[in-house]
C-alpha positions in Angstrom: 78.6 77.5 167.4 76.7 75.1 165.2 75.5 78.3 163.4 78.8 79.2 162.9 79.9 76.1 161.5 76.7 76.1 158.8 77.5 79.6 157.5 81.4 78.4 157.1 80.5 75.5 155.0 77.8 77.1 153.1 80.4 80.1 152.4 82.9 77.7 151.5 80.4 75.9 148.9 79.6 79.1 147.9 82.8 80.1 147.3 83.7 76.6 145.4 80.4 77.2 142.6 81.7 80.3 142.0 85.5 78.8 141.1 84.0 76.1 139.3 82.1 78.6 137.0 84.8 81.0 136.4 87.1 77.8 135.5 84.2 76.7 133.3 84.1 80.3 131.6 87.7 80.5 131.3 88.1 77.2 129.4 85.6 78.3 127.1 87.1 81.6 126.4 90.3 79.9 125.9 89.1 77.0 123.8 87.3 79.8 121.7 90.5 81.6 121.6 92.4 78.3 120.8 90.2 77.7 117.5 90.8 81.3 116.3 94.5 80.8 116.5 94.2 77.7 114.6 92.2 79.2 111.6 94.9 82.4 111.9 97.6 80.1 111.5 96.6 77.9 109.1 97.3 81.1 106.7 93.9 80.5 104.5 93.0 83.4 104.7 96.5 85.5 104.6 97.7 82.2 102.0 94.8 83.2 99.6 95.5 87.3 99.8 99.4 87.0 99.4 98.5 83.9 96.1 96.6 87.2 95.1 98.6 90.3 95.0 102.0 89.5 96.7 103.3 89.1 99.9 103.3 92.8 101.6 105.1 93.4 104.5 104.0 95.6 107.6 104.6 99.4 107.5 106.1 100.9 104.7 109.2 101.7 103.3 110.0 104.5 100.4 110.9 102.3 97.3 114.4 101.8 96.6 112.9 101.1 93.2 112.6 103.1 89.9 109.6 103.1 87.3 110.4 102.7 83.5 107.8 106.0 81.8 106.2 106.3 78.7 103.9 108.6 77.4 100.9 108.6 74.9 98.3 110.4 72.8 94.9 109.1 72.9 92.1 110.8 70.7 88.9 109.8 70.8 87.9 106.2 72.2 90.0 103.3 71.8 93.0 105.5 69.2 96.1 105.0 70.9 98.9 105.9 69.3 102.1 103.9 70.7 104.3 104.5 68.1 105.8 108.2 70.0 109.1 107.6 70.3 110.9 109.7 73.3 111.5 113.1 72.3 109.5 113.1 69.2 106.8 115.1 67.7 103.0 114.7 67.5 100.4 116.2 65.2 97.5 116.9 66.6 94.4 119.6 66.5 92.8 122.5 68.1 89.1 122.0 70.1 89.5 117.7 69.9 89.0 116.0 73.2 92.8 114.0 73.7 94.0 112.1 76.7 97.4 112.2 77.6 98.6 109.4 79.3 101.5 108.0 81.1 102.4 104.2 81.7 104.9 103.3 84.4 106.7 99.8 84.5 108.3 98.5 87.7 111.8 97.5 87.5 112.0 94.5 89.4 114.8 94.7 91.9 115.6 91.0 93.9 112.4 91.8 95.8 109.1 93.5 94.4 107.8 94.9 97.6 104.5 97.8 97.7 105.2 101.1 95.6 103.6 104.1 96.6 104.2 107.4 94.2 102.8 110.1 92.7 102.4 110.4 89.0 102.4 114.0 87.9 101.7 114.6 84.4 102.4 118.2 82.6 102.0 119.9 79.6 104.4 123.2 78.8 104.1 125.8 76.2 107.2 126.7 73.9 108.6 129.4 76.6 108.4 126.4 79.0 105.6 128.1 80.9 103.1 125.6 82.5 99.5 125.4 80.6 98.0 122.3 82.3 99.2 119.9 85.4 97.7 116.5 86.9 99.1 114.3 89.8 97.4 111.1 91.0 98.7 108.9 93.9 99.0 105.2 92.4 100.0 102.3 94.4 101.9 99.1 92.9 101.4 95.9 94.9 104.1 93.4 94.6 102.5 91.6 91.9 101.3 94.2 89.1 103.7 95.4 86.9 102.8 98.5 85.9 100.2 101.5 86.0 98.6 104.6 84.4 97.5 108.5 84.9 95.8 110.3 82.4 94.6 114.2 81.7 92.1 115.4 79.8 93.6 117.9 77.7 91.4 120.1 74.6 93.7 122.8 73.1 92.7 125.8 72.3 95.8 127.5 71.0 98.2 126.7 68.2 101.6 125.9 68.6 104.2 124.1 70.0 104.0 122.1 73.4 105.5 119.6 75.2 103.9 117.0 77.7 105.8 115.1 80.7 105.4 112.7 82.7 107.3 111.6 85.8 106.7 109.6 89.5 107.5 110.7 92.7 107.4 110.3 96.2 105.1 113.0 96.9 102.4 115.5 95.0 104.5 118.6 95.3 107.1 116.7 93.4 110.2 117.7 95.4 110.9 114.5 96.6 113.8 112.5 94.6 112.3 111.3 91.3 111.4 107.7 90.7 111.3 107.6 87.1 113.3 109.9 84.3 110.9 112.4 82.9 108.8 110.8 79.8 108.7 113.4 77.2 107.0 114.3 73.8 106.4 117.1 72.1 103.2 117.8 70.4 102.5 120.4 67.4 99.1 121.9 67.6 97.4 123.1 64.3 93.9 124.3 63.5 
């Protein structure tokens, strides 16, 4: 019986070690996870992000935004030539390296939230008939204003063209435009 009595109290000691070391592990845990709630909330790290590009919010949502376009020539480094109006025609040669580029400007609705489209850039000959296509995905955080896609484009043929530019939802570009098609026409000599 006394034997009895031993092995009871030396289970029941037992028995109170092991609580007091699984209490002692789970204060730990939870002062550990205590401190990392505290630095989460304090926001330093998410303050510093959102002071940097915007505040973004979780998931996504199609824009319910459009995108101003323009469209340029570019020969050679650094010769941009902004002065294209819409619609108008462009002088340029045979076998020169040009870039045609397209600039997209967000129109701020109450909200700028993230942008995700597709900027699909074309060039057509004078039967309309497609010579050369680009599409790039491009993604506008709340705080930038704008964007560019370019192609590389040497002609080899004379005659008249005309290059577009336009965003989308999507690369095939069947999804509802985001921005009227940017347009110029370009005359190609030799």
């Amino acid at each position: 019986m006394k034997t009895l009595h031993i092995m009871l109290i030396v289970g029941i000691s037992i028995s109170m070690i092991i609580t007091a070391i699984l209490l002692l592990q789970n204060s730990s845990l939870q002062q550990q996870i205590d401190s990392r709630n505290n630095v989460m909330n304090s926001g330093s790290i998410l303050d510093e992000y959102e002071k940097q590009f915007g505040n973004i919010t979780l998931g996504y949502d199609p824009p319910h935004v459009s995108l101003d376009g323009k469209i340029y020539i570019i020969e050679g480094i650094g010769s941009v030539n902004t002065n294209v109006e819409p619609n108008s025609t462009y002088t340029i040669k045979t076998n020169h390296n040009y870039l045609i580029q397209a600039h997209f400007t967000r129109k701020y609705d109450i909200k700028p939230s993230l942008i995700y489209y597709v900027c699909h850039l074309q060039i057509l000959n004078s039967t309309n008939q497609l010579v050369m296509s680009e599409w790039g995905d491009i993604t506008l955080i709340p705080k930038q204003n704008s964007s560019n896609c370019a192609l590389q484009w040497i002609p080899t043929k004379v005659g008249n063209y005309t290059a577009q530019a336009f965003a989308t939802e999507d690369e095939i570009g069947s999804a509802p435009l985001l921005s009227s098609p940017a347009t110029i026409h370009i005359q190609i000599l030799s």
